[in-house]
C-alpha positions in Angstrom: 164.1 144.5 63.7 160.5 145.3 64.5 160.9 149.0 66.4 158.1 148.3 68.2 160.2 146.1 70.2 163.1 148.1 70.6 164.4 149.2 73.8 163.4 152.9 73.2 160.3 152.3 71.9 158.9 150.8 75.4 160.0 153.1 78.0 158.0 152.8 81.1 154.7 154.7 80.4 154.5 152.7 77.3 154.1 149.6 79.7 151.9 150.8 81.4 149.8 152.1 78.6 150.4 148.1 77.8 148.5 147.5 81.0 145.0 149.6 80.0 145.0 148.0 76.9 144.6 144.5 78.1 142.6 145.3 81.1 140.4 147.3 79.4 139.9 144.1 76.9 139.9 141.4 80.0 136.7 143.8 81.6 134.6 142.5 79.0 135.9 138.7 79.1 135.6 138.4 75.1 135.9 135.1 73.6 137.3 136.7 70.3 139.2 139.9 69.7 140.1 141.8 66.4 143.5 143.8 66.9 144.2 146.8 64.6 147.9 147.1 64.3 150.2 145.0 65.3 152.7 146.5 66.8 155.0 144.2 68.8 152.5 141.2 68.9 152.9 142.4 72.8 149.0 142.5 73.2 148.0 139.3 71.2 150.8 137.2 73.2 148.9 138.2 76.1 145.5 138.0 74.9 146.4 134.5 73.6 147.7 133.5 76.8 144.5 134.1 78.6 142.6 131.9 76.2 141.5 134.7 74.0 141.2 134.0 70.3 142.7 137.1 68.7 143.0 138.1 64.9 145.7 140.9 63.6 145.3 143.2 61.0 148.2 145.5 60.1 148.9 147.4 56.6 152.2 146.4 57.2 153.6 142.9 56.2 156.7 143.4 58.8 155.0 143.2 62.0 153.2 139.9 61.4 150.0 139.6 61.0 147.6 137.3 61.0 145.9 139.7 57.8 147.5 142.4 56.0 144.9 145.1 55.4 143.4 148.3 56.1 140.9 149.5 58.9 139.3 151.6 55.9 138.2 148.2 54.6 138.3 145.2 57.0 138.0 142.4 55.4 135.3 140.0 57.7 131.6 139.9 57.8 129.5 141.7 60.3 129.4 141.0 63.7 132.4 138.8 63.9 134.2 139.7 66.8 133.3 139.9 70.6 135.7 143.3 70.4 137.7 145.1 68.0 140.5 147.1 69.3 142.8 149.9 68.2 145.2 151.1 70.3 147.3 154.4 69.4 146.7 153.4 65.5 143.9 156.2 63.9 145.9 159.3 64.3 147.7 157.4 61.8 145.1 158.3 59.0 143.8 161.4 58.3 141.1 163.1 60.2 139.0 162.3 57.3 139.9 158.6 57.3 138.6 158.8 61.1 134.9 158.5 60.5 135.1 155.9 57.9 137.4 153.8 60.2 135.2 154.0 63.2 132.4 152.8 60.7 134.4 149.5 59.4 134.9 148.4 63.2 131.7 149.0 64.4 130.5 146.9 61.5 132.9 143.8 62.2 132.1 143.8 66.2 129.4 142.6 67.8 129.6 144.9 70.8 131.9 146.5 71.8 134.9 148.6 70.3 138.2 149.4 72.6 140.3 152.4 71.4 142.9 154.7 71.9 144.3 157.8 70.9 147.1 160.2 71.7 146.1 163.0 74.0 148.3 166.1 73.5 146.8 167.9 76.1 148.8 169.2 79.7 148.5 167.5 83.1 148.7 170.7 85.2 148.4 168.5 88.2 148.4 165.0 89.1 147.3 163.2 92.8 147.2 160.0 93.7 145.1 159.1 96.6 145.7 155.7 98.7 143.3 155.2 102.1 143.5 151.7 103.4 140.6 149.9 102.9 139.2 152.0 99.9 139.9 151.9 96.2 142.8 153.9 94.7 141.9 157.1 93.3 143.3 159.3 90.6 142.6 163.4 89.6 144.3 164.9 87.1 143.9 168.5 86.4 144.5 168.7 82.2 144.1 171.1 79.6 144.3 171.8 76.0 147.6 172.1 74.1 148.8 175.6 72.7 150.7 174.6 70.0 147.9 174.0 66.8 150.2 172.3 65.0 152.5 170.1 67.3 152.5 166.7 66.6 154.7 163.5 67.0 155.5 163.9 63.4 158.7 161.3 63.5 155.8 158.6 64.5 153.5 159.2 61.5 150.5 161.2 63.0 148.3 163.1 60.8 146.3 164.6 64.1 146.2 164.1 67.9 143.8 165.2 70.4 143.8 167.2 73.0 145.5 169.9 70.3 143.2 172.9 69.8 142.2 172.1 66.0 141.4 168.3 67.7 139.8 168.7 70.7 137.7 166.2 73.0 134.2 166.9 71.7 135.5 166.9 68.4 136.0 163.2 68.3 133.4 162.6 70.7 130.8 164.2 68.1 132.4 161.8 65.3 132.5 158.9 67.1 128.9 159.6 68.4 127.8 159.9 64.6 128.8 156.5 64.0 126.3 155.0 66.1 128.7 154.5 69.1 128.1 155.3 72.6 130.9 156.4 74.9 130.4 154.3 78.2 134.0 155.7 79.3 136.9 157.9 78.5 139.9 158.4 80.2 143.7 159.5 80.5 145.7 157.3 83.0 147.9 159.1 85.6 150.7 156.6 84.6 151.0 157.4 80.9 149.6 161.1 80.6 149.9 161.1 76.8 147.2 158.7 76.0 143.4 158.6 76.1 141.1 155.7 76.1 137.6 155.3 74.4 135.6 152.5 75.8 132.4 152.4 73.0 129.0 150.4 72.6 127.4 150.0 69.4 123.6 151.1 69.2 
């Protein structure tokens, strides 16, 4: 059974983590997509069902995808795809790995890169504000993690941000020296635990 599946795996913040994934993919109204990691096949059903041409690359044959491979060394020519998107998958390599990973997707997209990455950090305080007639708004009050050395271990990661050896301007700075330019990073009120990286390619 594929675990990302299972019951336990998608609790309700994961679904709405679901949610950011896909909008923030729909915001740029791609005509192709290159997933990294598979997962469920959750996100290319969807994608797929709004006319989106989507290609999967996992290193693992069980979750199905279209290409087994590494992000280390993607195997399609420059500039093939509108966006490339990894969600909740880098953590997964070593730091070291990070660089080299952002530098394979940058080269495969022709834009625009989507990513995400666990944030370890603590919402001190969360508000939600709803006026009639005005947009939603959302203020969360966060800060670094105390523990140096506290990771989700039983799910495989070699680092997460928002943990004091890992913080923000950390990967800003790598991603940065990859030629990418962060047009907007953000932790959703709904599922605390993850951050998003919108990125443009210079």
């Amino acid at each position: 059974m594929n675990k990302y599946l299972q019951k336990e795996y998608n609790h309700k913040a994961r679904w709405c983590s679901y949610y950011h994934q896909y909008k923030n993919i729909f915001d740029f109204n791609p005509a192709t997509v290159l997933e990294i990691g598979t997962g469920g096949g959750i996100m290319a059903n969807i994608l797929k069902e709004n006319n989106i041409k989507v290609t999967t690359i996992d290193n693992n044959p069980e979750t199905n995808p279209d290409i087994i491979g590494s992000v280390l060394k993607i195997p399609f020519e420059d500039n093939s795809f509108d966006i490339v998107a990894a969600f909740e998958i880098l953590e997964h390599l070593p730091f070291k790995s990070f660089s080299k990973a952002l530098k394979e997707m940058r080269r495969v997209a022709k834009n625009n890169l989507v990513i995400s990455l666990p944030d370890h950090g603590k919402s001190l305080l969360r508000l939600t504000f709803k006026i009639p007639f005005i947009k939603e708004k959302n203020i969360q009050l966060r800060i670094p993690a105390i523990n140096n050395k506290k990771y989700w271990g039983p799910s495989g990661h070699h680092w997460e941000m928002g943990n004091i050896d890992y913080p923000y301007n950390k990967i800003a700075n790598e991603i940065k020296k990859n030629n990418l330019k962060i047009i907007k990073s953000y932790v959703p009120i709904e599922s605390s635990w993850t951050r998003y990286f919108i990125l443009k390619k210079l």
